[in-house]
VOMAR-187555 format. One record per atom (N, C-alpha, C, O): x, y, z; atom name; residue number from 1. Coordinates in steps of 0.2 Angstrom, whole numbers, plus 5000, padded with zeros to 4 digits. Last residue first. Layout:
VOMAR-187555
+------+------+------+------+-----+
!    u !    v !    w ! site ! pos !
+------+------+------+------+-----+
!    X !    Y !    Z !   CA ! NUM !
...
+------+------+------+------+-----+
end
This chain:
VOMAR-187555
+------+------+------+------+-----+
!    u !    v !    w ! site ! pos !
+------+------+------+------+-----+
! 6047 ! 5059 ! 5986 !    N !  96 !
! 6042 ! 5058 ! 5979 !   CA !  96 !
! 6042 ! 5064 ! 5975 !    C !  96 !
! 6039 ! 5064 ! 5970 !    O !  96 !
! 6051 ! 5051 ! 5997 !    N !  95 !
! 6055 ! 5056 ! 5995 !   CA !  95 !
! 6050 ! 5055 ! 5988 !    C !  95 !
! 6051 ! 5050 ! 5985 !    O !  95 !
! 6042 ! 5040 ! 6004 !    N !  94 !
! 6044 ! 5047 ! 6007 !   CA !  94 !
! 6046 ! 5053 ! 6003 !    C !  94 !
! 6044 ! 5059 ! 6005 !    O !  94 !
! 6046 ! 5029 ! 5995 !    N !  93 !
! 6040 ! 5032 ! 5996 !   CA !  93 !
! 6039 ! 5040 ! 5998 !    C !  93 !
! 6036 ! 5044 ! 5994 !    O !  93 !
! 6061 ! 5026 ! 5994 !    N !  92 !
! 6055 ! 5029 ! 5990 !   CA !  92 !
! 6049 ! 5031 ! 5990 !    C !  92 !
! 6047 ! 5033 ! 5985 !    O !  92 !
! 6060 ! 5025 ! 6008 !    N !  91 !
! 6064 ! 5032 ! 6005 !   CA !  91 !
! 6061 ! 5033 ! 5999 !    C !  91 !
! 6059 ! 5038 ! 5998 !    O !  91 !
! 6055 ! 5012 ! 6009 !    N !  90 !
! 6055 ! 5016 ! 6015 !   CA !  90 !
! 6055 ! 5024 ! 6010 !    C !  90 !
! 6050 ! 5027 ! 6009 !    O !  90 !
! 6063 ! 5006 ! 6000 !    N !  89 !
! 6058 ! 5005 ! 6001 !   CA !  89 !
! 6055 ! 5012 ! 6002 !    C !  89 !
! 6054 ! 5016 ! 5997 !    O !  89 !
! 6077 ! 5005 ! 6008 !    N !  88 !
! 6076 ! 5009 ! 5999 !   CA !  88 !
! 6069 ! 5010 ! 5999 !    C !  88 !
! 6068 ! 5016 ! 5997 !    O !  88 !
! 6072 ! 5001 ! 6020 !    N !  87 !
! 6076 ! 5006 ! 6021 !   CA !  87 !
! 6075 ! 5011 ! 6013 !    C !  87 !
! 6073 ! 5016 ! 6013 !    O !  87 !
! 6072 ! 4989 ! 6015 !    N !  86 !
! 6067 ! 4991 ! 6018 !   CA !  86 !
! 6067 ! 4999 ! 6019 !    C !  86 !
! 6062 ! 5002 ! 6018 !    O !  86 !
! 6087 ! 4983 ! 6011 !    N !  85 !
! 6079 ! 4985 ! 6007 !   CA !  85 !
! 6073 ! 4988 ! 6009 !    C !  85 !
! 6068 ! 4990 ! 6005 !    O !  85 !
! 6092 ! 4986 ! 6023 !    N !  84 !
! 6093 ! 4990 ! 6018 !   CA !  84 !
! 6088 ! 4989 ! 6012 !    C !  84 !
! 6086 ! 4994 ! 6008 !    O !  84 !
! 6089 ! 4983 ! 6040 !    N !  83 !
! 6089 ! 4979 ! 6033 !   CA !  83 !
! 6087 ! 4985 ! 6029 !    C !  83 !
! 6083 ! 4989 ! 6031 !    O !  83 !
! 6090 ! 4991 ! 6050 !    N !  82 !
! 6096 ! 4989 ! 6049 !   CA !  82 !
! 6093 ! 4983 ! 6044 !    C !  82 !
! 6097 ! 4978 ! 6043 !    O !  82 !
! 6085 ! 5008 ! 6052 !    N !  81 !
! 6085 ! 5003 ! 6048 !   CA !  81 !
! 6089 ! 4999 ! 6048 !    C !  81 !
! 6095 ! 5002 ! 6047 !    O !  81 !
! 6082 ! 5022 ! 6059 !    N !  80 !
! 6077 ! 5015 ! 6058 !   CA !  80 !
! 6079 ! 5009 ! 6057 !    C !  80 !
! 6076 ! 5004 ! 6060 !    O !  80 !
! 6095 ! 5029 ! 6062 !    N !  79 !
! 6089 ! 5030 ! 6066 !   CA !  79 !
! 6085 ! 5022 ! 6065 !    C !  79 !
! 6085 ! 5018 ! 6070 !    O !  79 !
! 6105 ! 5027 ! 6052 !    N !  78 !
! 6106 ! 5028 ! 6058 !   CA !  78 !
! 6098 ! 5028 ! 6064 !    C !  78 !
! 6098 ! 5028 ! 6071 !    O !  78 !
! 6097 ! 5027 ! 6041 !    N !  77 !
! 6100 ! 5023 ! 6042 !   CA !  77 !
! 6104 ! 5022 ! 6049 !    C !  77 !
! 6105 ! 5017 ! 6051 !    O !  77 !
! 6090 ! 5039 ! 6039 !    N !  76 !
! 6085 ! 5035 ! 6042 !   CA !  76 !
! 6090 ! 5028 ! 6044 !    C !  76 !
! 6089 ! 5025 ! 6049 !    O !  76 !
! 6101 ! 5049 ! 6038 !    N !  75 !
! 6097 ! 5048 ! 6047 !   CA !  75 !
! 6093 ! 5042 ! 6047 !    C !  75 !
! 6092 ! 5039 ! 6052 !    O !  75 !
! 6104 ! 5043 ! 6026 !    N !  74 !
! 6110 ! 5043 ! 6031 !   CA !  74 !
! 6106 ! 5042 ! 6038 !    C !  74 !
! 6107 ! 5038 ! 6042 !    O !  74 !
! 6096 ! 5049 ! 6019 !    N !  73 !
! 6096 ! 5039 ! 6019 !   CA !  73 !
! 6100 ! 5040 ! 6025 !    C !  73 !
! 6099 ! 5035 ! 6029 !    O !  73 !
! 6093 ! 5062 ! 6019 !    N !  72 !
! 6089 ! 5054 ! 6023 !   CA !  72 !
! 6091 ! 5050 ! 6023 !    C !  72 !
! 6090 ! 5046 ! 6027 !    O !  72 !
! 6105 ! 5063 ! 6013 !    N !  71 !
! 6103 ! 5066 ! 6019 !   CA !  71 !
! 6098 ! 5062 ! 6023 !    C !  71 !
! 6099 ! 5060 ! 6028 !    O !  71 !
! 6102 ! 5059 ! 5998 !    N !  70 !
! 6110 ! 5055 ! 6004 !   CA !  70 !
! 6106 ! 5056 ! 6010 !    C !  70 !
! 6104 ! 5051 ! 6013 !    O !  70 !
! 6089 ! 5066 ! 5994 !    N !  69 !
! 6090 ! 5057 ! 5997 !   CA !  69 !
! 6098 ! 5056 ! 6003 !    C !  69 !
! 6099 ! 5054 ! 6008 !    O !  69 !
! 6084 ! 5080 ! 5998 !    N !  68 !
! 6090 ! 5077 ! 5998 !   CA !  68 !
! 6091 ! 5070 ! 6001 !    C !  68 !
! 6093 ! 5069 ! 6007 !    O !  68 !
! 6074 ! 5089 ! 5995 !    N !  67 !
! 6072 ! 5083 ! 5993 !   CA !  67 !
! 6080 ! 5079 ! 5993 !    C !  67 !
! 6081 ! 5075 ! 5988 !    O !  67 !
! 6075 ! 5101 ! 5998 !    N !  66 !
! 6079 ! 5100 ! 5992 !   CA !  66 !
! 6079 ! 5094 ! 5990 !    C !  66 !
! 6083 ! 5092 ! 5985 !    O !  66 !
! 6065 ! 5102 ! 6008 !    N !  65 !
! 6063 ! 5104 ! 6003 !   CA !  65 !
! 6068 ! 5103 ! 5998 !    C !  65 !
! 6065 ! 5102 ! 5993 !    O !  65 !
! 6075 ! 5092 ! 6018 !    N !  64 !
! 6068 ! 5090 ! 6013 !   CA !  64 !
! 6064 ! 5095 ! 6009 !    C !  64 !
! 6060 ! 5092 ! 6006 !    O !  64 !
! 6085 ! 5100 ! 6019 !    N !  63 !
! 6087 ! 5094 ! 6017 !   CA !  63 !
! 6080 ! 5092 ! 6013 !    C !  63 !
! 6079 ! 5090 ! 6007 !    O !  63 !
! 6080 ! 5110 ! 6027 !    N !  62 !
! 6083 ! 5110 ! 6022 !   CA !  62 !
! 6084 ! 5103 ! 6014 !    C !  62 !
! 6084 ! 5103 ! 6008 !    O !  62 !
! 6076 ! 5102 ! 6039 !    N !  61 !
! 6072 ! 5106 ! 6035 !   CA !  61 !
! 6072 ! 5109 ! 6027 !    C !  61 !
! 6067 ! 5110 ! 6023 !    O !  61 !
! 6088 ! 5099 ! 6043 !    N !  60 !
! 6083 ! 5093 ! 6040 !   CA !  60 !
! 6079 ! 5097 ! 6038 !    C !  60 !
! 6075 ! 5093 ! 6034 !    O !  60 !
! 6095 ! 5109 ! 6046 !    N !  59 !
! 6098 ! 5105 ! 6040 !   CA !  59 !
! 6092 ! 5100 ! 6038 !    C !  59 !
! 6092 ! 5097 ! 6032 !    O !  59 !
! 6088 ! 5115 ! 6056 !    N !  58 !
! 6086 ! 5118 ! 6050 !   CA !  58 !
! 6091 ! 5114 ! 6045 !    C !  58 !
! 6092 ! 5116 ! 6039 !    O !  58 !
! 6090 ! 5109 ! 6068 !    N !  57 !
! 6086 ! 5105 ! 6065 !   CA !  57 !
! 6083 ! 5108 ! 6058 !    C !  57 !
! 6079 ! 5106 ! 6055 !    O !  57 !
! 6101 ! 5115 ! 6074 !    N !  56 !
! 6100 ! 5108 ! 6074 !   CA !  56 !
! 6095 ! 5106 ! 6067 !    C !  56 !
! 6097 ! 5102 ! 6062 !    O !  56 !
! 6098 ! 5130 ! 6072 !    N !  55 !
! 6103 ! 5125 ! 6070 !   CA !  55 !
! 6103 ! 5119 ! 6067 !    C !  55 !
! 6104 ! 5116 ! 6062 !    O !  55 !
! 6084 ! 5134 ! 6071 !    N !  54 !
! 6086 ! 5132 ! 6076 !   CA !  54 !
! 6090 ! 5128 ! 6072 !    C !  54 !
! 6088 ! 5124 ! 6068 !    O !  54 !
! 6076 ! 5140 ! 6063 !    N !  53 !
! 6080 ! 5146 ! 6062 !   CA !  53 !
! 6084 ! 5143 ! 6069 !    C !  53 !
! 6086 ! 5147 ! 6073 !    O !  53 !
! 6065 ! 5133 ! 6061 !    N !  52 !
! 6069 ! 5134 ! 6053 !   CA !  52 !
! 6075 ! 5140 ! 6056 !    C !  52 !
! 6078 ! 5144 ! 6052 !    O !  52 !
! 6058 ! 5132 ! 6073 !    N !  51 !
! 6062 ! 5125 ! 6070 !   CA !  51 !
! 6068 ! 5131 ! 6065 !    C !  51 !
! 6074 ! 5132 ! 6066 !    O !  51 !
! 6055 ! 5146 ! 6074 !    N !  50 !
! 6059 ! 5142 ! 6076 !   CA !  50 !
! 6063 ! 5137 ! 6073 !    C !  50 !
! 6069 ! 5137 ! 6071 !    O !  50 !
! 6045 ! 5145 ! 6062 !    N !  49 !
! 6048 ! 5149 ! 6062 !   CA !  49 !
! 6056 ! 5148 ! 6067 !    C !  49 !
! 6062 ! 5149 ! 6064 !    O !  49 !
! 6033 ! 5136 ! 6066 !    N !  48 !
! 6039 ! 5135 ! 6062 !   CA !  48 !
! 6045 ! 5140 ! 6060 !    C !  48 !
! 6049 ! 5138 ! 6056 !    O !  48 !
! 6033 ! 5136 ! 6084 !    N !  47 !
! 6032 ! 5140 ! 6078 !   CA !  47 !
! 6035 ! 5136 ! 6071 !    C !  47 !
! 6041 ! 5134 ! 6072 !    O !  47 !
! 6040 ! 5132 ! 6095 !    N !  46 !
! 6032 ! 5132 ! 6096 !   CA !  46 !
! 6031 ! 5132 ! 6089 !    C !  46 !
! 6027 ! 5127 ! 6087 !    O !  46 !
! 6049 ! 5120 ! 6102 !    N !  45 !
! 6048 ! 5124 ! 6100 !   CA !  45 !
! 6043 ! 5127 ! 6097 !    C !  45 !
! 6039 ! 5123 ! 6096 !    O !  45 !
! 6054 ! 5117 ! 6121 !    N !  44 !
! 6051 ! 5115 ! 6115 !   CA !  44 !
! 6048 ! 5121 ! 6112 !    C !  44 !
! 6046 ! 5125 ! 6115 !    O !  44 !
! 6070 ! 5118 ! 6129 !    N !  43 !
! 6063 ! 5122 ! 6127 !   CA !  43 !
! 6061 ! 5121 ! 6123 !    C !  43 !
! 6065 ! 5122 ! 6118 !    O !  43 !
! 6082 ! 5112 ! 6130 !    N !  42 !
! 6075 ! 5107 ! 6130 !   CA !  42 !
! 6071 ! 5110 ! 6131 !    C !  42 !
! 6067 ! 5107 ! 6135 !    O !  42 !
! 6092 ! 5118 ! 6122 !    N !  41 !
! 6092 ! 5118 ! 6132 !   CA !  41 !
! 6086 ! 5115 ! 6133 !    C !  41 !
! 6084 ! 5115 ! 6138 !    O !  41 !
! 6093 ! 5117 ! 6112 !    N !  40 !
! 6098 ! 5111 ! 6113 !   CA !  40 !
! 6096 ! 5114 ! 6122 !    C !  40 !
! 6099 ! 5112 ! 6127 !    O !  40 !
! 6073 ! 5116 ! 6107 !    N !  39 !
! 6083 ! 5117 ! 6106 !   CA !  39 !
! 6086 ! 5115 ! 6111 !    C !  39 !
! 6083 ! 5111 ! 6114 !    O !  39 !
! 6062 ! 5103 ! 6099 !    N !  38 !
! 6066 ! 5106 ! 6106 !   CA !  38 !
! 6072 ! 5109 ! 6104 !    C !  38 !
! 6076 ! 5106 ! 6100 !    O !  38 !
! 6047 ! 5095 ! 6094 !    N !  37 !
! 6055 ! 5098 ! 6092 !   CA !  37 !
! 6057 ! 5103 ! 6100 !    C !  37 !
! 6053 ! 5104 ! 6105 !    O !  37 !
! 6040 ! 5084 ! 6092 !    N !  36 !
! 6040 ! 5085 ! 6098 !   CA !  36 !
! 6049 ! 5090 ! 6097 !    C !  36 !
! 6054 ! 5088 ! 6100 !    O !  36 !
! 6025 ! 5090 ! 6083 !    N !  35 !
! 6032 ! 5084 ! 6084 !   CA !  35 !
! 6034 ! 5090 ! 6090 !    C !  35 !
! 6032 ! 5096 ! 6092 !    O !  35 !
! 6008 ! 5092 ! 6089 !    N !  34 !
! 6013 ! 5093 ! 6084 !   CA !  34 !
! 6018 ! 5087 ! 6087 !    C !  34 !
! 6018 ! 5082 ! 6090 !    O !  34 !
! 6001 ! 5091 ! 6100 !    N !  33 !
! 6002 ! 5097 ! 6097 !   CA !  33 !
! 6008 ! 5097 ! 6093 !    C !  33 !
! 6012 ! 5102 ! 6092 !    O !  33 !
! 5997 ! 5078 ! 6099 !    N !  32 !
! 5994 ! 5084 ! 6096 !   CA !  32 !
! 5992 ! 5090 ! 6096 !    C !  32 !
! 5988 ! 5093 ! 6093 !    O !  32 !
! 6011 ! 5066 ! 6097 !    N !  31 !
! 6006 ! 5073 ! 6100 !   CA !  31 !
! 6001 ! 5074 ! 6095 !    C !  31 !
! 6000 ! 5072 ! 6089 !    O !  31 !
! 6009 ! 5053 ! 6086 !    N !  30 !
! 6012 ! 5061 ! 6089 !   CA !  30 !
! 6007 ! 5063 ! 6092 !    C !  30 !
! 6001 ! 5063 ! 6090 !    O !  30 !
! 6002 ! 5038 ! 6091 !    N !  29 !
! 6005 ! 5044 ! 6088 !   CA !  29 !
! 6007 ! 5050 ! 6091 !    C !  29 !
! 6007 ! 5052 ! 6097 !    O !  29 !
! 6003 ! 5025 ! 6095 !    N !  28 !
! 6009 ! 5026 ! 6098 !   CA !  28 !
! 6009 ! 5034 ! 6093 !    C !  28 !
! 6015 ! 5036 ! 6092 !    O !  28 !
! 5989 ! 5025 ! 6084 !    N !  27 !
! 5995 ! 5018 ! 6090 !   CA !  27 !
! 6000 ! 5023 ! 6090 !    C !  27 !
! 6002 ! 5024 ! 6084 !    O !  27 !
! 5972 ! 5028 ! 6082 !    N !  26 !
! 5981 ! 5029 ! 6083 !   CA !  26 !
! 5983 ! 5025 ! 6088 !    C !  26 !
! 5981 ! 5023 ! 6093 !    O !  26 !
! 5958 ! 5030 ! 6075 !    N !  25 !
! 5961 ! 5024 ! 6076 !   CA !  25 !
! 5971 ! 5026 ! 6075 !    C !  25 !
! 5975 ! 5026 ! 6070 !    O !  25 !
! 5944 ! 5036 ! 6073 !    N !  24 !
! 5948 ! 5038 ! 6070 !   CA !  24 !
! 5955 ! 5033 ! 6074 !    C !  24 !
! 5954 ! 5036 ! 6079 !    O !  24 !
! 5928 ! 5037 ! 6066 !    N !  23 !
! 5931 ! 5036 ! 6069 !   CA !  23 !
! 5940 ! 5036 ! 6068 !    C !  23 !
! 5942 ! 5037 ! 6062 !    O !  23 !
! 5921 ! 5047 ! 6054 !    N !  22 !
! 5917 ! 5043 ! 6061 !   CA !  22 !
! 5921 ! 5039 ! 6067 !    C !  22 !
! 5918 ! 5037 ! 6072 !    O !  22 !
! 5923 ! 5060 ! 6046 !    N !  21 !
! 5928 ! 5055 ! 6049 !   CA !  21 !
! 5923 ! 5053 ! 6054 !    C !  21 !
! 5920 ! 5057 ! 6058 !    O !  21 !
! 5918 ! 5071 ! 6040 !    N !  20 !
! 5919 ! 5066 ! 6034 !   CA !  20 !
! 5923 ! 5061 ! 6040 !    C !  20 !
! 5927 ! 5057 ! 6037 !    O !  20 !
! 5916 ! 5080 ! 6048 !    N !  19 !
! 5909 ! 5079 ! 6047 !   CA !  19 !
! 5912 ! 5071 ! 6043 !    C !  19 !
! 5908 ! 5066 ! 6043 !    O !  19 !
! 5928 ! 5087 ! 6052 !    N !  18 !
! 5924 ! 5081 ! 6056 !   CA !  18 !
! 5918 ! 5080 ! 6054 !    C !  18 !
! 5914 ! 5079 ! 6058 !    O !  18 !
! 5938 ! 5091 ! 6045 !    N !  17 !
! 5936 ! 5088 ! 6042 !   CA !  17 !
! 5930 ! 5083 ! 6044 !    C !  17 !
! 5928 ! 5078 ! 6042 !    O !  17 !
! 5949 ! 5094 ! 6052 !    N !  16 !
! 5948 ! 5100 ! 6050 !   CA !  16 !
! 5943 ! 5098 ! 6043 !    C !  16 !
! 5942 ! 5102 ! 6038 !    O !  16 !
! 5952 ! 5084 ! 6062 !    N !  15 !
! 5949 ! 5090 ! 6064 !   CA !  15 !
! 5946 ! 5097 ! 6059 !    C !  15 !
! 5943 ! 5102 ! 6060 !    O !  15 !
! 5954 ! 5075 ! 6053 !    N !  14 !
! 5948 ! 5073 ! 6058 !   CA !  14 !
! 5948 ! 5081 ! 6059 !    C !  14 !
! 5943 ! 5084 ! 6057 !    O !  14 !
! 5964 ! 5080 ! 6048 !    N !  13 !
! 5962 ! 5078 ! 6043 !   CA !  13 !
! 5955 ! 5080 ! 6046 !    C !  13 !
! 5952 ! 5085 ! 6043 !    O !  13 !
! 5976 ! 5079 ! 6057 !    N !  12 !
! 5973 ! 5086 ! 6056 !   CA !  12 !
! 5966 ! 5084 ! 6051 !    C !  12 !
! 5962 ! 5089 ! 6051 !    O !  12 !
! 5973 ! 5066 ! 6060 !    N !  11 !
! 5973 ! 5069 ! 6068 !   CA !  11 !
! 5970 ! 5077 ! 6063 !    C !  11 !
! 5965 ! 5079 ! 6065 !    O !  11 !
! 5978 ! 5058 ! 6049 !    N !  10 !
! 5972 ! 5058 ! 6051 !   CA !  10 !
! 5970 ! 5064 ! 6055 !    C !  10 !
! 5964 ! 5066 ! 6053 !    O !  10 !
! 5993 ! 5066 ! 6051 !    N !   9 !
! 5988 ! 5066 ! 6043 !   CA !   9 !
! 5982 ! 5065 ! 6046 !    C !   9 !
! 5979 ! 5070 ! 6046 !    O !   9 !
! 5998 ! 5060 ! 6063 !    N !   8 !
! 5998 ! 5066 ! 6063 !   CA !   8 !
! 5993 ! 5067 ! 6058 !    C !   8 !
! 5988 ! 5069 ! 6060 !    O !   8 !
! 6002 ! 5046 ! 6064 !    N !   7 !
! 5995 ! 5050 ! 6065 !   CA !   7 !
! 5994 ! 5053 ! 6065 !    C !   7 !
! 5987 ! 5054 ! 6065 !    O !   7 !
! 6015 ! 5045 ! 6056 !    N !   6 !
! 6009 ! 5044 ! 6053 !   CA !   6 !
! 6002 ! 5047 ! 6056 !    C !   6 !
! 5997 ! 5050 ! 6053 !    O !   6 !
! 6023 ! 5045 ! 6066 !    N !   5 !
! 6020 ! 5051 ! 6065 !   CA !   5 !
! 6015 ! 5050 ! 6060 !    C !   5 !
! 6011 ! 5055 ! 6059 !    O !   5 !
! 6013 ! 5034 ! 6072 !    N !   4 !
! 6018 ! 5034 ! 6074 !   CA !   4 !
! 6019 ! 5042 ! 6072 !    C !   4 !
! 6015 ! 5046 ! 6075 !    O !   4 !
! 5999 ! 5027 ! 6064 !    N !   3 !
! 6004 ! 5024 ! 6069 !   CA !   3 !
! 6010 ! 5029 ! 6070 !    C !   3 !
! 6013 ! 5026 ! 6066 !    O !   3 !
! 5982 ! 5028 ! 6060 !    N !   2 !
! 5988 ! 5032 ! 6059 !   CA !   2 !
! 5992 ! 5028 ! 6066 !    C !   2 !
! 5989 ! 5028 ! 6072 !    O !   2 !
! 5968 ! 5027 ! 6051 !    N !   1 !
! 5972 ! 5024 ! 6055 !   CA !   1 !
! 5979 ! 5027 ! 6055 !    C !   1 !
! 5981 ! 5029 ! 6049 !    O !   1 !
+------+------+------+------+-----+
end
């Protein structure tokens, strides 16, 4: 089961594993062609190679190889959460 970008994990799982998956159960997931990255003129991007050499979004790329909680907590705080234990929750899982 996979909801949101969570689906992604099943999605490559099923494909690259279809003998070991009989059914496969998404609510509201990503593409399947991946996330839905774009530069600042709304040409989506193809490559990881892009993403990591587009301004915008190589701070978060960065951020998560250096495993940088402020840097999450900040977007998830502005993006997700407006109760803060959920939020702590949330972060320690992710950042591991």
């Amino acid at each position: 089961m996979g909801w949101s970008n969570g689906g992604g994990v099943p999605m490559q799982f099923a494909a690259d594993y279809p003998q070991r998956v009989q059914r496969l159960i998404l609510l509201a997931s990503i593409s399947t062609r991946g996330y839905a990255a774009v530069n600042a003129e709304g040409v989506r991007l193809q490559t990881k190679e892009q993403i990591e050499n587009d301004p915008r979004l190589a701070m978060t790329l960065q951020a998560n190889q250096r495993q940088n909680r402020d840097y999450f907590d900040q977007a998830m705080g502005f993006l997700m959460f407006s109760q803060s234990a959920a939020k702590d929750q949330t972060l320690k899982v992710c950042l591991v």
